[in-house]
Backbone as JSON, one array per atom type, in Angstrom:
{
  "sequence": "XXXXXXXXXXXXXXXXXXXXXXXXXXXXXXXXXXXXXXXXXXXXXXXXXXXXXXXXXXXXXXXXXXXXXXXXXXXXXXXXXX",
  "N": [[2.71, -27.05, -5.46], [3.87, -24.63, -7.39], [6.44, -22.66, -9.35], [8.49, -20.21, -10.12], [10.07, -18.22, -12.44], [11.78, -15.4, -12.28], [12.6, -12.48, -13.55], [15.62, -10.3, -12.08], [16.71, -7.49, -11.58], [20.36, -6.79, -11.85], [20.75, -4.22, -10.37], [19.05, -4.66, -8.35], [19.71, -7.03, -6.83], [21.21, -6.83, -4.47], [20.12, -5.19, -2.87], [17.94, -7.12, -1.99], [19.36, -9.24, -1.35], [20.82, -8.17, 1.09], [18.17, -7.6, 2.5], [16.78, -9.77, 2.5], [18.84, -11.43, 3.66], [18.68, -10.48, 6.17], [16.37, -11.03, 6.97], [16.87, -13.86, 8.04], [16.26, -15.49, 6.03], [16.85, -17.4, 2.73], [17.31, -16.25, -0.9], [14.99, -17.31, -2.41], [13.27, -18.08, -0.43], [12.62, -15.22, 0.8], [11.78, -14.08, -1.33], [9.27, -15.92, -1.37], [8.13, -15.51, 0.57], [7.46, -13.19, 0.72], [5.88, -12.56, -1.24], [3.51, -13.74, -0.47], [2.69, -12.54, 1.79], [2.03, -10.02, 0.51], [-0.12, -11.01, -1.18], [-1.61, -12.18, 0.8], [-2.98, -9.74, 2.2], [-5.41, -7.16, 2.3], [-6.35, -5.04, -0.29], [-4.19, -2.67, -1.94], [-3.65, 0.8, -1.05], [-4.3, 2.86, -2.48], [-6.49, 1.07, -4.52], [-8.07, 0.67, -2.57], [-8.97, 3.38, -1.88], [-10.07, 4.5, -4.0], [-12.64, 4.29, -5.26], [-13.53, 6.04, -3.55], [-12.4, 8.41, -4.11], [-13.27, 8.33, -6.83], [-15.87, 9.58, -5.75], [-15.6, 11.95, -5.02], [-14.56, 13.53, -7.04], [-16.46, 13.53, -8.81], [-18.32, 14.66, -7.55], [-17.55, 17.3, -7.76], [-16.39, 19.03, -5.52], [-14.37, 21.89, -4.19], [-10.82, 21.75, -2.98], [-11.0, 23.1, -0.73], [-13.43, 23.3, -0.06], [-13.85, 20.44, 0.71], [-11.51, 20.24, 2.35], [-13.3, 21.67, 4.37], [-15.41, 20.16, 5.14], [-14.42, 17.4, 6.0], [-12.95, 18.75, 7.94], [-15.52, 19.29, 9.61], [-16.59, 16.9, 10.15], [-14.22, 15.77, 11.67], [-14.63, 17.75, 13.48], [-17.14, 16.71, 14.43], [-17.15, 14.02, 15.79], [-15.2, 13.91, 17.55], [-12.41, 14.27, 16.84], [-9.38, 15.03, 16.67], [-7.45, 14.51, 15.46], [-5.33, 13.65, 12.52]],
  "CA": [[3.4, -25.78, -5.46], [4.65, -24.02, -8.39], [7.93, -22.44, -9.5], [8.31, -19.4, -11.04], [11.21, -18.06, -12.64], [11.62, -14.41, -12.39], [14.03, -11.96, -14.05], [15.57, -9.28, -11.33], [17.99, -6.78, -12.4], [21.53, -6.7, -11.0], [20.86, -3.35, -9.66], [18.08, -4.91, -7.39], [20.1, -8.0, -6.02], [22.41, -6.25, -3.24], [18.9, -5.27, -1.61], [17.33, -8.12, -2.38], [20.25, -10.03, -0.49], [20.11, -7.62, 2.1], [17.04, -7.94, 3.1], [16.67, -11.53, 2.66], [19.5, -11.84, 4.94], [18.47, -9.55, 7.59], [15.22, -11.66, 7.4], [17.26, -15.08, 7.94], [16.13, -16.34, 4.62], [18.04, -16.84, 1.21], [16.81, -15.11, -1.81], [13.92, -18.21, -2.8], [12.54, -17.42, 0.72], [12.13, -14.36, 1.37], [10.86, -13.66, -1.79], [8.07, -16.62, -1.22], [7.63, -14.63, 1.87], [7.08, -11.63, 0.27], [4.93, -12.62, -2.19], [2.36, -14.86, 0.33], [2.49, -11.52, 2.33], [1.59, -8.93, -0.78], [-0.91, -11.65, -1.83], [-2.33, -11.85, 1.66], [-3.19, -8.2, 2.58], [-6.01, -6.04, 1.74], [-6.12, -4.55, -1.32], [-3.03, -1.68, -1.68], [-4.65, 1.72, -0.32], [-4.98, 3.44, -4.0], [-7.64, 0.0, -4.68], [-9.28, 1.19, -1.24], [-9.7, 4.64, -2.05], [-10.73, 4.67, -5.76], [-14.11, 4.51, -4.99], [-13.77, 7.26, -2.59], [-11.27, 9.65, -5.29], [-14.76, 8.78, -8.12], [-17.2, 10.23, -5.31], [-15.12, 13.29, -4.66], [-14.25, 13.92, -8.37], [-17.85, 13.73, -9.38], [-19.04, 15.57, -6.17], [-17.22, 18.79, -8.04], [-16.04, 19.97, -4.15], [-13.23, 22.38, -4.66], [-10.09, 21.43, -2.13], [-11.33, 24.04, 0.22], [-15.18, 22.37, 0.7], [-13.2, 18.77, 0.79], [-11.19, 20.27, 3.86], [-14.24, 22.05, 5.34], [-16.34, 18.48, 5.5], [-13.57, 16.96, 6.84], [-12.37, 19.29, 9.67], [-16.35, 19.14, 10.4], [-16.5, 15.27, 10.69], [-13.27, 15.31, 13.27], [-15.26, 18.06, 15.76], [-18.55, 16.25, 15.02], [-16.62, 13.05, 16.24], [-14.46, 15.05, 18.73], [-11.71, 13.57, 16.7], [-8.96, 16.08, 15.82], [-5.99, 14.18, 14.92], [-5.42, 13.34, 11.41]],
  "C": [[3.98, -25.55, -6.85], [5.98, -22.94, -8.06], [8.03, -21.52, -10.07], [9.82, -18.86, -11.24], [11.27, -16.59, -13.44], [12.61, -12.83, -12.45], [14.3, -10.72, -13.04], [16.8, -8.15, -11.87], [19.14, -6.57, -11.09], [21.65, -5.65, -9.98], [19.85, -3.8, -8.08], [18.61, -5.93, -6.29], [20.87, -7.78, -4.67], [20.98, -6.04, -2.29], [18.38, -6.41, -1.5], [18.06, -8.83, -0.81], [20.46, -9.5, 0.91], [18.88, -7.81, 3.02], [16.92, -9.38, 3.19], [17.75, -12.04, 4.1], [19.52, -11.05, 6.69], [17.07, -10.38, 8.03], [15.39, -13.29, 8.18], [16.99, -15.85, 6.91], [16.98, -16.0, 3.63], [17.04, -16.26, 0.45], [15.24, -15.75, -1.9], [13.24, -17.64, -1.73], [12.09, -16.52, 0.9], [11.41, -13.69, 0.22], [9.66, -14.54, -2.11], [7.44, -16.06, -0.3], [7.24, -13.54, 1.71], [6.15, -11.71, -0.89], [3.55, -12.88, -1.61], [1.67, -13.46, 0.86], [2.01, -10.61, 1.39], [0.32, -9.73, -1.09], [-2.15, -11.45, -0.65], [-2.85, -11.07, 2.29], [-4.01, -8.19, 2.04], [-5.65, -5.58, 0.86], [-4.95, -3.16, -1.18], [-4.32, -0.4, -1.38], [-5.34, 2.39, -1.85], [-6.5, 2.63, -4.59], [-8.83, 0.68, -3.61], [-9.83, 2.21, -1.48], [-10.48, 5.27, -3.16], [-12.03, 4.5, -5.52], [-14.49, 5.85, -4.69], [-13.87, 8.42, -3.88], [-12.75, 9.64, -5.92], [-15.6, 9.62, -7.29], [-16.71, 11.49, -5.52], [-14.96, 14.07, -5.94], [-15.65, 14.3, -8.56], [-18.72, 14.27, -8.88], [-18.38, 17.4, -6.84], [-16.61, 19.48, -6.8], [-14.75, 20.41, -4.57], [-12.2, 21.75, -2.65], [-10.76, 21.98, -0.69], [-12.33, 23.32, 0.63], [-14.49, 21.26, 0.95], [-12.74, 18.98, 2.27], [-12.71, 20.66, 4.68], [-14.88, 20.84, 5.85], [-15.68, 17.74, 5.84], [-13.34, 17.25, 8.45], [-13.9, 19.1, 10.4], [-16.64, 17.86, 11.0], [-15.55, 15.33, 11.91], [-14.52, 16.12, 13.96], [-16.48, 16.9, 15.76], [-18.22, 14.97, 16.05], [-15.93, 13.29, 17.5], [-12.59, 14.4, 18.86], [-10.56, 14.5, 15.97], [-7.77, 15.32, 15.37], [-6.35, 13.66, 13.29], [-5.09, 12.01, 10.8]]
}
């Protein structure tokens, strides 16, 4: 295991401690716990969709066609919620 030693600013420590103690852990903890967890997830959603954002960009569709091919996917699906 490694050790890292990581500068937080005073304004951050009251949450910090907060949370940590609403989690039952001290500070070391919960931010090993919060790191394992951030590390362990799926990529953040912006990573996920950047693929998408290049098709749509480079597809030229103005907002308007973007909704239209949308709202048609939910009926084709018979899926209206968003």
């Amino acid at each position: 295991m490694i050790t890292f030693q990581i500068p937080i600013s005073d304004e951050l420590l009251p949450n910090l401690d907060s949370r940590a103690r609403n989690a039952g852990l001290n500070r070391e903890q919960f931010l090993s716990e919060l790191l394992c967890r951030e590390l362990s997830t799926p990529d953040g959603l912006d990573e996920i969709l950047a693929g998408f954002r290049r098709e749509v960009s480079a597809s030229s569709l103005s907002d308007a066609e973007l909704t239209e091919v949308f709202s048609a996917a939910r009926t084709e699906t018979g899926s209206h919620r968003i």
